[in-house]
N, C-alpha and C positions, 0 to 999 in steps of 0.2 A: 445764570450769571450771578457769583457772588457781589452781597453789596460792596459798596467802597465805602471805610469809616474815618472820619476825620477828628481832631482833639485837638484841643484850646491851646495854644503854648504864648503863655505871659510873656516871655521875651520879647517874643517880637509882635508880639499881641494881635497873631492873626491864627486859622483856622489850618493848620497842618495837616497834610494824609496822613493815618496812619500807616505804619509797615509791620508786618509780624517776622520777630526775630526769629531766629531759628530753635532757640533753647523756646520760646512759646509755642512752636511749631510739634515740638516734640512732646510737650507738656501735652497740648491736647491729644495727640497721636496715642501717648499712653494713658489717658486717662479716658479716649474712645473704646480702646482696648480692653482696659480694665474693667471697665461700665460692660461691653462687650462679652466680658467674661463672666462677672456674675451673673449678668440676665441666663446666660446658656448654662453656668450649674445647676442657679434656680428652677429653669427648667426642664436640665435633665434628672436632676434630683426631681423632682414635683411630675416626672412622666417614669420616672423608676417603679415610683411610689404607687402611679395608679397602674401601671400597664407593665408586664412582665416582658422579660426581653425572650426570644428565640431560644435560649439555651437554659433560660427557667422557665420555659414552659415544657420542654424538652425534659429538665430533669423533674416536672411537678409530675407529670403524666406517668415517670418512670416512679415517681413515689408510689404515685395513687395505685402502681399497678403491683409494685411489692406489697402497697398495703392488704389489696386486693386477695393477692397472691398467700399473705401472712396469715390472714384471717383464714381462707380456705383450709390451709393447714394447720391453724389451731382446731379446724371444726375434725377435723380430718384426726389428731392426734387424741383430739375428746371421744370418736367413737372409737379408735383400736382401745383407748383407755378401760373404757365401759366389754369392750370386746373380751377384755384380758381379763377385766373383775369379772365377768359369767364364768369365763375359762376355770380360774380362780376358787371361783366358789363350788362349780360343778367339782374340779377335783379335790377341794379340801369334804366337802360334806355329801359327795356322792360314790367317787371311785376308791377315794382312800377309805373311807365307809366301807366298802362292799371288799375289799381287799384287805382291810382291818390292818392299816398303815395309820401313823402318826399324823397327822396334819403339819401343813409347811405353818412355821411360825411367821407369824406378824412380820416382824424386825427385818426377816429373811424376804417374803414378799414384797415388803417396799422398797426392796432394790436400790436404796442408798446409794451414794458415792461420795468421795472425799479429794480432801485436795483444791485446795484456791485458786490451784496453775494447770487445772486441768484444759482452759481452753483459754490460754497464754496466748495461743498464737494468732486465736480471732483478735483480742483484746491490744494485742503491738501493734496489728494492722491500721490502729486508730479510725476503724469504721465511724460511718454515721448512724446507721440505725445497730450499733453494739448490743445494746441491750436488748433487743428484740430478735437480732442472731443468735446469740447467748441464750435465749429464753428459751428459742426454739430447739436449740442442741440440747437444753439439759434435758426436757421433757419425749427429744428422739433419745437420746441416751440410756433416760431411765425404760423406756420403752424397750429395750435392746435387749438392757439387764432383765427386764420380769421375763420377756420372751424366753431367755433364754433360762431360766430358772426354769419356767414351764416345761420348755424343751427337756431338761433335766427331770422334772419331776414325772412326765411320762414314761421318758427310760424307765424307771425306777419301776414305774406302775405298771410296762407292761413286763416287766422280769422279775415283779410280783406276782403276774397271773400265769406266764408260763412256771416260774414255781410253784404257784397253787395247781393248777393243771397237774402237774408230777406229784404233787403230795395228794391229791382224791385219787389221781390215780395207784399208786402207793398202800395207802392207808389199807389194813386188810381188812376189807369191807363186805363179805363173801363167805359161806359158809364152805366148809372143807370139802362136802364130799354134795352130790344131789340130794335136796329133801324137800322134795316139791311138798310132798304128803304132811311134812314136818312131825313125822312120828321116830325120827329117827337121833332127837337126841335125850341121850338114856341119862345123861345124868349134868348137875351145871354147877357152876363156879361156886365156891365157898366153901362149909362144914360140911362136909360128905363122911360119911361111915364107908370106913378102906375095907374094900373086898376080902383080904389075907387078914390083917391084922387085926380086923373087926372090930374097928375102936373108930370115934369120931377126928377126922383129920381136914385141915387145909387141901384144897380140893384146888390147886392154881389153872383148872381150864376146862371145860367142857368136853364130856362123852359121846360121841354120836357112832350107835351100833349101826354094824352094815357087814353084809358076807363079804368074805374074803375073798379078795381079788377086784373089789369096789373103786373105782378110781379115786383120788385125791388131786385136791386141784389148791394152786396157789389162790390165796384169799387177797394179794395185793400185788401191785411191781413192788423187783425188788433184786439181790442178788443170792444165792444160793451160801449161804454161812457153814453151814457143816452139813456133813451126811455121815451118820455113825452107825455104828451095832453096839447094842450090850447086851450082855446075856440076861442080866436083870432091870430095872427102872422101866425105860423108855424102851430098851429094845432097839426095834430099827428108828432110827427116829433122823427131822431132816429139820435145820434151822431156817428161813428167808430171813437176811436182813435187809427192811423196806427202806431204810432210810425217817430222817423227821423222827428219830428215836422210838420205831417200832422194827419191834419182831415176831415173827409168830413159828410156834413149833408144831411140828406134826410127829405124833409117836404113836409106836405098836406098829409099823408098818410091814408091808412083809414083801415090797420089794421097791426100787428107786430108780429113778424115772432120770434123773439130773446129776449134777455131779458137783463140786465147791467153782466156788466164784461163775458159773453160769448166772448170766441173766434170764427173770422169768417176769412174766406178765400174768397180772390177775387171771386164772381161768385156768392156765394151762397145767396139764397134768404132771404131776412131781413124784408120782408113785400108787400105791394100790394100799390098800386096808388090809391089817394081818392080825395076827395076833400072839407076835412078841414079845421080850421082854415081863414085866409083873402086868400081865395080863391074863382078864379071868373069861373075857369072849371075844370074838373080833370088833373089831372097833377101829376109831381112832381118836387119839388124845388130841385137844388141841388147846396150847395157850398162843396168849397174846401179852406182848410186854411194851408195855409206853418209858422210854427214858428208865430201863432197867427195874420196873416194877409191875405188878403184875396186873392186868386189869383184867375185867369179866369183857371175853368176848363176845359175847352176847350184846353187849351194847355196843358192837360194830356191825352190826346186820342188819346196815341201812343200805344195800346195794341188791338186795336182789329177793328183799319181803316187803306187801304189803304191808299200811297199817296194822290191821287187822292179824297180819302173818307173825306182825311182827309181836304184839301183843301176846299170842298163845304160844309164842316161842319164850317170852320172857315168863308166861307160866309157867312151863313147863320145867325153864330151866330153875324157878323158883323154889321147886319141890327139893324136897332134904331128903334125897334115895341112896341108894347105894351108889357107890361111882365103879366103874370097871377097869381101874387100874388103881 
């Protein structure tokens, strides 16, 4: 029960009821309200503050969980990192090494990239954690690029080794005819005293005597470049060219196994031992040419002599005898 208020009124100088107008009715109504209102901002404001609502606790847990999430794949992007620099280093200073290839330069390894609007479109989307998408994308990115460099630089290295493969097998590595015994080359590369002319002369290939009808075998892979007769020089004589800027000749032959452009493989037989041409006994001549000049074959008869074989073969060919053609 509300109280009942009364007030003085001089006129008629007795103790009046009061009555509440209506415009004081409303004054207090909004001013209940009002009062009303800030207590409940205060403290909704003042329970924001301490205590999270349903839909940020909601989006805190989904932070915590990219963060979670983010971290793993920095740690994740740190070891393919370290993964790539072994890669890296094993092929700059061990395969390119052993394949005697250039090393990938620096500038090229670090996989670079350019362009401010390369990831434009993360960037419109006016994300919240921007920067830390964007972090992530450039260092998958660059990951992308080295890989695939790598990827490249294998090609490369392994169709280095299938063309090394072809050039050792190539190279005429092989002496022409059998010499287990190694008594069978008569005379070697340089100043030789010519048989006919009996004067000292450039001697361009090694002697090795053998009866006639002796097999001749290709000293590399390679293709068959000529097959000639003369009546004087070389005689019957047969070119391979190996490829890698060699060739090797076999002359004095006395008869031919092969024919032009055939392909032959180290070993196989190309003809027989004669004695043709300006020849003073059976034999057979043999050079070796690198890039159109003449080298001592003798220092390619690393395929089928010992040490030791190989040494008294390079005595032997050391001697300044007569040559046989």
């Amino acid at each position: 029960m509300s109280r009942i208020k009364y007030y003085y009124d001089p006129k008629t100088c007795k103790y009046e009821r009061y009555v509440k107008s209506k415009w004081d009715i409303t004054l207090n109504v909004l001013g209940f309200f009002s009062l009303s209102s800030i207590i409940a901002v205060g403290i909704l404001l003042i329970f924001n503050y301490y205590f999270d609502s349903p839909k940020e606790l909601i989006l805190k847990k989904e932070n915590k969980e990219l963060k979670f999430y983010y971290e793993m794949l920095e740690q994740e992007v740190g070891k393919l990192n370290t993964m790539i620099a072994d890669l890296q280093e094993r092929d700059d200073n061990l395969y390119r090494v052993i394949f005697e290839s250039e090393p990938i330069p620096s500038s090229i390894r670090k996989a670079g990239y350019g362009g401010s609007d390369r990831f434009r479109e993360i960037k419109e989307k006016g994300l919240n954690q921007e920067k830390m998408i964007i972090s992530v994308a450039e260092k998958v990115e660059t990951l992308k690029r080295q890989l695939y460099i790598q990827w490249e630089s294998y090609n490369e290295l392994s169709e280095t080794a299938l063309n090394k493969e072809e050039y050792w097998a190539s190279i005429p590595a092989i002496q022409p005819i059998h010499n287990e015994e190694l008594n069978r080359l008569a005379s070697g590369y340089g100043m030789r005293l010519h048989p006919i002319l009996k004067v000292r002369k450039m001697h361009s290939g090694v002697d090795f005597s053998a009866p006639k009808g002796t097999p001749i075998y290709a000293t590399g892979d390679g293709v068959i470049k000529q097959v000639r007769t003369e009546f004087g020089g070389y005689g019957k004589f047969i070119v391979i060219d190996h490829g890698f800027g060699f060739t090797s000749l076999y002359a004095h032959m006395n008869d031919f196994n092969v024919r032009v452009g055939q392909k032959v493989k180290r070993g196989d037989k190309i003809g027989t031992v004669g004695n043709t041409g300006s020849s003073t006994a059976p034999h057979v001549h043999y050079e070796v040419m690198k890039e159109g000049k003449y080298v001592n074959p003798v220092n390619y008869f690393f395929k089928d002599l010992e040490p030791s074989e190989f040494d008294k073969i390079l005595e032997l060919a050391s001697r300044e005898n007569q040559s046989l053609s």
